[in-house]
N, C-alpha and C positions, 0 to 999 in steps of 0.2 A: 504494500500500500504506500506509506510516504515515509520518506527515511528521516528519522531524527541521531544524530551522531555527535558525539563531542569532539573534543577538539583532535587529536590523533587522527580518529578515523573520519572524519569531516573531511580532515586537510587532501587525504587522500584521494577522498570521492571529489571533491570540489579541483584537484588536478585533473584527475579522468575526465570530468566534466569539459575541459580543454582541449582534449582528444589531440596529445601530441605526437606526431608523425616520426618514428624512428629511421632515418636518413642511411644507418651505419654508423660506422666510426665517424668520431669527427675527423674534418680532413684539413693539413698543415697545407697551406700555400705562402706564395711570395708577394706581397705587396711594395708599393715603390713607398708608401707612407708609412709604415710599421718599419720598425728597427728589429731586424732579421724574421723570423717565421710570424705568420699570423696564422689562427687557426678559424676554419667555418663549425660551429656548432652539429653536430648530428641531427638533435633534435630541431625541429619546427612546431610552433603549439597548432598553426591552424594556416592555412592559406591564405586568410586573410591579413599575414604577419609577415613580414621578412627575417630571413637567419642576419645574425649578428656579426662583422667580422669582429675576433679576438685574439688580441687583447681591448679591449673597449677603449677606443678614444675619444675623448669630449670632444663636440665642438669648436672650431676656434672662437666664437661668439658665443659659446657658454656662460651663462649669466644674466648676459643682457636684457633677455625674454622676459625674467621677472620683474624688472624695471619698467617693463615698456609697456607689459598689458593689465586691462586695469583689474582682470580677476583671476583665480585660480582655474574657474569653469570654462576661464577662455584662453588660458593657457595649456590645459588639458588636449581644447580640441582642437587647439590650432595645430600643434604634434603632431598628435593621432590624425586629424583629418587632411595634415597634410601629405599624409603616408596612406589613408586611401585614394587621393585623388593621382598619386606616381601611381598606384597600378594600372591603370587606364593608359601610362606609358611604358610602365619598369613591370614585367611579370615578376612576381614573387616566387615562380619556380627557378629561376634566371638570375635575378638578381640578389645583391645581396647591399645590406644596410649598413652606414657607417654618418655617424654626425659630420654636417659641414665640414671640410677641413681645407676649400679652396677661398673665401672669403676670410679675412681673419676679420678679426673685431673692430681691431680700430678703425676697420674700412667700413666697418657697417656702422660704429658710431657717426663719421662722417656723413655717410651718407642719410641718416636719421636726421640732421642737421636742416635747416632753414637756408635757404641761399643768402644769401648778404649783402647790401650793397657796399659800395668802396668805402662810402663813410661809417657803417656798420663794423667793418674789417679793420678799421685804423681805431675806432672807438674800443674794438674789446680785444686787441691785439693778434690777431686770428691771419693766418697767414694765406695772401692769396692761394696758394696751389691746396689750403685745406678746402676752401671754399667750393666742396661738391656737394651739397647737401640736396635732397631731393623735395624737400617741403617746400612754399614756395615764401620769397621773402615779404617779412610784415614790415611794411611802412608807417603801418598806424600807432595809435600808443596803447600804450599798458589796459588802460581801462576799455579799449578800440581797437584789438589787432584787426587788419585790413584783410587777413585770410587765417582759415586754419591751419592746424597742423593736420593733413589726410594722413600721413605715414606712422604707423604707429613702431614696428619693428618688421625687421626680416630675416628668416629662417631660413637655413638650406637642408636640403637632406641628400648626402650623395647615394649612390645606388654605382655600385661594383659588380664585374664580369669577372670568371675563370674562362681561361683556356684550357688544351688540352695538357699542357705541362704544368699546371697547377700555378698559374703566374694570375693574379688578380688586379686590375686596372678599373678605372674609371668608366662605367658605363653611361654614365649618365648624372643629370643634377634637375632635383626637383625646389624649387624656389615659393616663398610663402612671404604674402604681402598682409601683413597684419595692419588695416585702415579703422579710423577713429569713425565710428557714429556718432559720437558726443565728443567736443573740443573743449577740453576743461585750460583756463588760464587764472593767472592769478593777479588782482587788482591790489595794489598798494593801499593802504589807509592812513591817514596824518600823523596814529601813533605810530608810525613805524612797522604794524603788524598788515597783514592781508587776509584778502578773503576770498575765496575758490569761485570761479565763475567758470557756469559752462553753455554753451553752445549747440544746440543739434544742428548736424550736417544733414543735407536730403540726399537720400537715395542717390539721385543720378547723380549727383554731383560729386559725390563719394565714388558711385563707380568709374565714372569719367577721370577721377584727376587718378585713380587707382592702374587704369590703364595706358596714361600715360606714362606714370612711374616706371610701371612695368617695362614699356618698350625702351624704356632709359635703363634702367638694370640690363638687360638682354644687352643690349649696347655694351655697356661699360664691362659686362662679364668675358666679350668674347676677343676682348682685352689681354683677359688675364692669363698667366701661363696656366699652360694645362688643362683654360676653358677655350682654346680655339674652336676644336671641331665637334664637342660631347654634344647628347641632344639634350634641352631644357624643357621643362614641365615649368611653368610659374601661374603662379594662385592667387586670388584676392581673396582674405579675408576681413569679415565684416566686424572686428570686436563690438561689445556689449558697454554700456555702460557702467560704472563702479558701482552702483549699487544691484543690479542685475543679483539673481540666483540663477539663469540658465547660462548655460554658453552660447558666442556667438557663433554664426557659421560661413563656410565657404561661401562664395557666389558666383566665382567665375572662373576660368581655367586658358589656358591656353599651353601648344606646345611649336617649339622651334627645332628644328631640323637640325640635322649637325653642317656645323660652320657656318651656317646663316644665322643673320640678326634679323628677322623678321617672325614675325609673330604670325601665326598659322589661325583660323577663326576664334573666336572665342568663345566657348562654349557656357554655358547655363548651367549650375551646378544647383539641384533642388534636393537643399535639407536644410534642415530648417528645428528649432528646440523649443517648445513651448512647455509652460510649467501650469500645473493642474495642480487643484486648479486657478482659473483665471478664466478675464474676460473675452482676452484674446481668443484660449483655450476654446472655451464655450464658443467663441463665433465660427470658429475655422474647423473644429470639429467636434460639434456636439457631439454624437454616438461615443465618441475613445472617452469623453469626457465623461459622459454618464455612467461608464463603465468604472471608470476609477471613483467615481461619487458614489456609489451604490459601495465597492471594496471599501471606502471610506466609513461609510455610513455602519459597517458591518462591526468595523474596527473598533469603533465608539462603540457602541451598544457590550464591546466584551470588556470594554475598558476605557471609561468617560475621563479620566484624571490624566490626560497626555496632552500636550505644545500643540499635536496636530498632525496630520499627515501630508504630507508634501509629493507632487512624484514632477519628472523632469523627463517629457517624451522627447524622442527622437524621430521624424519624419524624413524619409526619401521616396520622391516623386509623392508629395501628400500623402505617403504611405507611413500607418505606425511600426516602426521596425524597434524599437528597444524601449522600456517603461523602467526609469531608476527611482524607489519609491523611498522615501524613509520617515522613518516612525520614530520620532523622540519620546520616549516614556519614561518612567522613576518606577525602578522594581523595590521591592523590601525585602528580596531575596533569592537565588539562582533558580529552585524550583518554580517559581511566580513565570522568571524569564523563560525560561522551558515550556511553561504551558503555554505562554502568549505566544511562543513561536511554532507550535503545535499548530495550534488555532486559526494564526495569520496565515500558514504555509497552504494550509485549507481555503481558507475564504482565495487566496495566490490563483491554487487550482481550479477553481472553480467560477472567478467572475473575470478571466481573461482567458483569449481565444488560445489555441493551441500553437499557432501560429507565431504568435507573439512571446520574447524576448522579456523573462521579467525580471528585475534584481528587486529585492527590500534589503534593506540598511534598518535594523533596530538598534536605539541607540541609548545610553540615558547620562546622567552626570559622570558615570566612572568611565564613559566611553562606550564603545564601542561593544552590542551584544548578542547580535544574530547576525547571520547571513544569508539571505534565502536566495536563491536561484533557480531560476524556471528556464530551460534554452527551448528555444522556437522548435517544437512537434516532438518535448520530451513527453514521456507521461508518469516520469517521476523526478520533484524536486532533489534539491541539493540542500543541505541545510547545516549552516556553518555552527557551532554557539561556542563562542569566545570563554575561556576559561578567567 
């Protein structure tokens, strides 16, 4: 019937649950970036993942992603979703994953940058040849900047080839344009302190200055050693504002050919987060709504004394493909938590389609205290419960 397990034998069913692919041995190759042997992983958890080269190296612009976007939700997916939309170029049988390492940082702080004008440059001592920034330059003042900032950060992800002698090289680079819907600046005030002021961007106008970016990056990249002739994947994404709970998402795509700078059409990338509930929610899809409102509703009646239930859908082509639900509650004791996950794991199976992808997060002041998972056309849960 429905499996409940503690933490040992959880851990285990909730890896099976990932169904990872045995390769063989892991296999030793050569790469021109690793300092003598790198190794390809055996395992793969799922197709929709790429193997890792190892030894694991950071990015050259490690770090900077957290600076740059304004939430955890949208740092998550800009990652992850930048690494589904390379498969649509990079097979995941094929290729293989390794953080940035052709972009270094300080190029991409640059380019984060504002353009300047000459009197900007001599004012804050900035030297003409730093002067590539991609945002465009404000003439206006403090309390009246004249444009925003569209550029929020950018990410690379490369994507590597074997041959037959086990030599791994550069297959490819997928590029992730992290753009601002909200332009937050900060206004000075007479004491000396400020106060946060922001902006919403529209739509086209976001995507519009987003693709010119783009064809400016493509530009400058085929520049660099070692990007002459690779093909390019580069992406718009849409961030969320700072107070958001959902993550923002892709919206547009395009791919460049090897050794050309030109941008090949741009494609329409539909997915989309919407948080239940909400009024959004409610208007764009009542029915997934009502389904989580009833799960809702069921949850109270077994336990009225909780924060609430939250869930965070994920939509491709208007289609519900993932539901991440979570349940803040205050247990008074591990058998309490055990029954409500019993219970929840039940009302799980039963008010969402078979179809559908569902995680619960139960949670309460000591953290973190179920796991439920439901994978798309199982017909038994997974159920974690934290020790």
């Amino acid at each position: 019937m429905r499996k409940l397990s503690v933490l040992a034998i959880s851990l285990v069913l909730l890896l099976s649950a990932c169904a990872p692919k045995l390769q063989g041995q892991n296999q030793v190759v050569k790469t021109d970036k690793s300092k003598g042997k790198a190794i390809i992983p055996s395992y793969n958890i799922s197709d929709n993942y790429y193997r890792t080269i190892l030894p694991f190296q950071p990015g050259k612009a490690r770090g900077l992603v957290v600076n740059d976007i304004n939430t955890r939700y949208d740092l998550n997916e800009f990652e992850m979703g930048l690494m589904r939309i390379a498969q649509h170029s990079f097979d995941t049988k094929k290729y293989y994953f390794q953080e940035g390492q052709e972009i270094s940082g300080d190029t991409i702080k640059l380019w984060l940058n504002r353009q300047y004008t000459p009197e900007q440059l001599k004012k804050n001592g900035i030297k003409p040849s730093d002067n590539i920034g991609l945002n465009p330059v404000d003439t206006g003042t403090p309390e009246a900047p004249s444009s925003p900032i569209y550029l929020a950060h950018i990410l690379e992800h490369d994507y590597l080839t074997k041959d037959d002698k086990g030599n791994v090289s550069l297959g490819g680079v997928a590029i992730g344009l992290a753009l601002n819907s909200t332009y937050y600046y900060r206004v000075t005030q007479s004491n000396g302190g400020f106060i946060e002021m922001e902006k919403s961007i529209p739509y086209d106008e976001m995507e519009s200055q987003g693709k010119k970016i783009a064809a400016e990056v493509v530009k400058r990249m085929r520049s660099m050693k070692g990007l002459e002739d690779v093909p390019i994947t580069i992406a718009l994404f849409e961030q969320q504002s700072k107070t958001s709970i959902v993550p923002g998402n892709f919206i547009d795509y395009a791919t460049v050919d090897k050794g050309s700078t030109n941008l090949n059409s741009w494609q329409k990338v539909n997915e989309k987060y919407y948080l239940f509930p909400s009024d959004e929610a409610q208007s764009a899809h009542r029915d997934d709504e009502t389904q989580f409102l009833n799960f809702k509703q069921d949850v109270e009646q077994y336990f009225p004394n909780f924060n609430g239930v939250i869930g965070r859908a994920f939509y491709v082509d208007d289609q519900l493909q993932d539901l991440n639900i979570t349940i803040p509650i205050q247990f008074y004791g591990k058998t309490e938590a055990v029954g409500f996950t019993q219970y929840v794991t039940g009302l799980v199976m039963e008010h969402f389609p078979k179809y559908l992808s569902v995680s619960v997060n139960v949670t309460s002041v000591n953290g973190p205290e179920a796991l439920i998972v439901k994978k798309a056309n199982d017909t038994d849960p997974f159920v974690y419960i934290y020790q």
